[in-house]
C-alpha positions as CSV (number, residue, x, y, z in Angstrom):
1,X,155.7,118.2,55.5
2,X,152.5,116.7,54.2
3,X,150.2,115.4,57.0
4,X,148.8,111.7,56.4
5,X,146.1,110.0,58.1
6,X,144.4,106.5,57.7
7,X,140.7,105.5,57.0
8,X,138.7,102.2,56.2
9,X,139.0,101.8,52.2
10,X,135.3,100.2,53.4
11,X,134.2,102.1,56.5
12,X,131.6,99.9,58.4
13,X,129.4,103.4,58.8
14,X,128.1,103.7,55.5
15,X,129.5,107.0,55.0
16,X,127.5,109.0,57.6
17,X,130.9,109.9,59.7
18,X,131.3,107.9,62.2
19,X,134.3,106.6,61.8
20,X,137.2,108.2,64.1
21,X,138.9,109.2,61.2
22,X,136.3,111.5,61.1
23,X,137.4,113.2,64.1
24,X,141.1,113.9,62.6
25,X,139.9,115.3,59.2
26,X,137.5,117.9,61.0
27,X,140.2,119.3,63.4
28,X,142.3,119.4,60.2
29,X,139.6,121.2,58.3
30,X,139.3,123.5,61.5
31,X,142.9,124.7,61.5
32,X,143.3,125.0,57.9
33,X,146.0,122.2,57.3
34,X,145.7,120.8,53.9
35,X,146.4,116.2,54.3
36,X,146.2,113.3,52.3
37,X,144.4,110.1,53.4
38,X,145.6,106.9,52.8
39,X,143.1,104.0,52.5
40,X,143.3,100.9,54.3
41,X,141.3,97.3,54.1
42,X,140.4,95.5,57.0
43,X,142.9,93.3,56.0
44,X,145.7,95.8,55.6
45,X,145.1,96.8,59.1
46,X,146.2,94.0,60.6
47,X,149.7,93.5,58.6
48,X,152.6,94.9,60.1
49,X,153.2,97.8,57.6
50,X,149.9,99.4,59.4
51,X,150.7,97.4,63.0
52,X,154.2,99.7,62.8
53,X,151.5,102.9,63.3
54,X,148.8,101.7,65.2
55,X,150.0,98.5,67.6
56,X,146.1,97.8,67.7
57,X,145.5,97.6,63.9
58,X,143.0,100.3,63.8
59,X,142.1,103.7,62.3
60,X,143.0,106.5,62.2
61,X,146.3,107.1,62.6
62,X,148.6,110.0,61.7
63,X,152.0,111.0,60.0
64,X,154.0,113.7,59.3
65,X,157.6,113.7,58.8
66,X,159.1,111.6,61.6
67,X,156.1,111.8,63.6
68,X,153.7,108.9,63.5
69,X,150.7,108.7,66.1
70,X,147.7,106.6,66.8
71,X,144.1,107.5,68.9
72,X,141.7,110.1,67.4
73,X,141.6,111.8,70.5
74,X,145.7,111.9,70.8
75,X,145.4,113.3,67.2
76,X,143.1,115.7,67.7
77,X,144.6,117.0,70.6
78,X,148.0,117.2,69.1
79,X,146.4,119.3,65.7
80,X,145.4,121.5,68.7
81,X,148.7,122.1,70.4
82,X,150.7,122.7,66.9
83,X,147.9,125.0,65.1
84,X,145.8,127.4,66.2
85,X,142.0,127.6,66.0
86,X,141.0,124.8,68.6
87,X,142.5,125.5,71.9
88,X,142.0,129.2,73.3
89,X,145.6,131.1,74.2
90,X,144.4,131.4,77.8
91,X,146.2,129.0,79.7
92,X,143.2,128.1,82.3
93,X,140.7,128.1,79.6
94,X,143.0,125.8,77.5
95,X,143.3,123.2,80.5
96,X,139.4,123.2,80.8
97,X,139.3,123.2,76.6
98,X,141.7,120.0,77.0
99,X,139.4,118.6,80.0
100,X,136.3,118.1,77.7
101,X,138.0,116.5,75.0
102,X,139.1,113.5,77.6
103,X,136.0,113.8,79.3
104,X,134.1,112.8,75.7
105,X,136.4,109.8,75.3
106,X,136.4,108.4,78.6
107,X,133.5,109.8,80.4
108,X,130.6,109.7,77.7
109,X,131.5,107.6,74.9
110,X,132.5,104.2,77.2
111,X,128.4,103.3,77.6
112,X,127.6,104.2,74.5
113,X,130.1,102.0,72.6
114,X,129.3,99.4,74.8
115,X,125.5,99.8,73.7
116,X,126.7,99.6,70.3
117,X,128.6,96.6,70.8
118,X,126.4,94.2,72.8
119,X,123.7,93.9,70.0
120,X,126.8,92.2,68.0
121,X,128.4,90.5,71.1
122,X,125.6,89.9,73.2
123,X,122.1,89.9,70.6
124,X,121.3,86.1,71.2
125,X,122.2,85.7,75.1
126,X,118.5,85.6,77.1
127,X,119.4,88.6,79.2
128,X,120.3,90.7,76.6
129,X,117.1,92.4,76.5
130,X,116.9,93.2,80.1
131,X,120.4,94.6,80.2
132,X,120.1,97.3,77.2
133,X,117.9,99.4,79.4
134,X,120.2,99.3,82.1
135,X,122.8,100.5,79.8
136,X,120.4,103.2,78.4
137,X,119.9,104.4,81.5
138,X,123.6,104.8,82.2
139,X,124.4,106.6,79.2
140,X,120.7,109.0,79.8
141,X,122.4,109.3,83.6
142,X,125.7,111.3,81.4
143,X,123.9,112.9,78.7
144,X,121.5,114.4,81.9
145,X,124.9,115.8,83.8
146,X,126.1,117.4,79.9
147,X,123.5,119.2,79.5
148,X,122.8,120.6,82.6
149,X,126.1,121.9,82.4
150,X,126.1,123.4,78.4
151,X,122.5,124.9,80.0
152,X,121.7,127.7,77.0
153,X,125.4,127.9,76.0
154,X,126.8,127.5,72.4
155,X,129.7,125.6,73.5
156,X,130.8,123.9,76.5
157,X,133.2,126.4,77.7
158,X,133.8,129.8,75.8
159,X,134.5,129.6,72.3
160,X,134.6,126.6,69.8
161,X,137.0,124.4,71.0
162,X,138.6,120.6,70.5
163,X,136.7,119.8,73.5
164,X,133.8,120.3,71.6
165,X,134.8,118.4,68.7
166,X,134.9,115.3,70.2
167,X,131.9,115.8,72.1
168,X,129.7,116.4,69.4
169,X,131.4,113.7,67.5
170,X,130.6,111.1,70.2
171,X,127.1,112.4,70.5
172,X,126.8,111.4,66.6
173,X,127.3,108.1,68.0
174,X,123.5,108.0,69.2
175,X,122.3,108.9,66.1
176,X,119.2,107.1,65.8
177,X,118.5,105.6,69.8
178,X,116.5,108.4,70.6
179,X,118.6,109.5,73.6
180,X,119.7,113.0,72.6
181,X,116.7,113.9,71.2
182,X,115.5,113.5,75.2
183,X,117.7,117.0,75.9
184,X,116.6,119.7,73.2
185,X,120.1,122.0,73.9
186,X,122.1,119.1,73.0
187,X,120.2,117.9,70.0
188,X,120.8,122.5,69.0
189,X,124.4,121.8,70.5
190,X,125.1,118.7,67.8
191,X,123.5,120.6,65.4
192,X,125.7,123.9,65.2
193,X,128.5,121.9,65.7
194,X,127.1,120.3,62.5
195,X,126.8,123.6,60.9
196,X,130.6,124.5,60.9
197,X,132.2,124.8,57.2
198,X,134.7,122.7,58.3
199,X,132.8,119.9,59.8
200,X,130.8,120.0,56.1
201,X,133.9,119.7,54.2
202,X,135.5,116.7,56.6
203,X,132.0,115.2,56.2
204,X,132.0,115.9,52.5
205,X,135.3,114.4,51.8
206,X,134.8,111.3,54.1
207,X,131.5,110.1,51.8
208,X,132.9,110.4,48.9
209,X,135.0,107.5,50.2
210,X,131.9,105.7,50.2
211,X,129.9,107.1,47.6
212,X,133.2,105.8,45.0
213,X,132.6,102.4,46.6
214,X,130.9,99.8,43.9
215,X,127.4,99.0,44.9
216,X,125.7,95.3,45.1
């Protein structure tokens, strides 16, 4: 059964991989299934051909056969459960494998999406400026407690795992803002995660989506 996920036909990222589609087409690339991607506007999102996959009218979602799922990190854990290559056999360290890909998603990435956001929903209100440090601070407060525990470690708990998947993804998300860069292991941590062949060729395959895009 071919595997199918959704992406923005005009991904607000430029290209550079930070959509969550991104996410799904690495832990594809990591377990060696071959997929197609289907391309959807902004528009598209929100008919009901797309709400019948994703209630929320988002990306990415995921089918294949009768199956049809919705959250990058629901999808990326179930790529883990059906192939192997991103969950270790061990039953203890698959728990704790499965424990860092939910503490990405709803441990470190909540602050820093909301840092993200409040320059678009927030930008022209006069506190503004004396709440992004606040919110700095809060996500320097989790970055702090992630890297004291990966310490001099490759990966956050034995081998290459999904946990570490989404955790370097949602580090991607500070791209720019100057807080990795403040922890040297995690900046090396990004990095290597970076490095895999298969993160290159999700990454490759994800800008060419862009590049293909007319330019103004």
């Amino acid at each position: 059964m071919t595997i199918t996920i959704t992406a923005f036909e005009a991904s607000p990222d430029r290209g550079r991989g930070l959509a969550r589609d991104m996410r799904v087409r690495w832990a594809l690339e990591e377990v060696g299934q071959p997929y197609e991607v289907r391309l959807v506007s902004f528009a598209a999102m929100k008919r009901q051909a797309h709400l019948a996959l994703h209630p929320f009218g988002q990306i990415p979602t995921y089918e294949e056969g009768d199956l049809a799922i919705f959250e990058s990190g629901a999808i990326v854990l179930h790529i883990a459960q059906t192939h192997p290559g991103l969950l270790p056999d061990d039953a203890d360290a698959r728990a704790r494998a499965i424990n860092w890909l939910f503490a990405a998603l709803n441990t470190v990435e909540p602050p820093i999406v909301e840092l993200e956001q409040t320059g678009f929903t927030d930008g022209d209100k006069p506190w503004h400026a004396a709440r992004v440090p606040m919110m700095q601070e809060r996500i320097r407060t989790r970055l702090k407690s992630l890297s004291d525990r990966l310490g001099d470690a490759d990966w956050l708990d034995g081998a290459f795992s999904a946990g570490d998947l989404m955790m370097v993804m949602v580090l991607r998300r500070l791209e720019g803002d100057g807080l990795v860069e403040e922890f040297a292991n995690l900046v090396a941590y990004v990095e290597r995660g970076k490095a895999r062949p298969a993160y290159k060729r999700a990454y490759a395959d994800q800008y060419a989506v862009f590049a293909a895009l007319p330019k103004d």
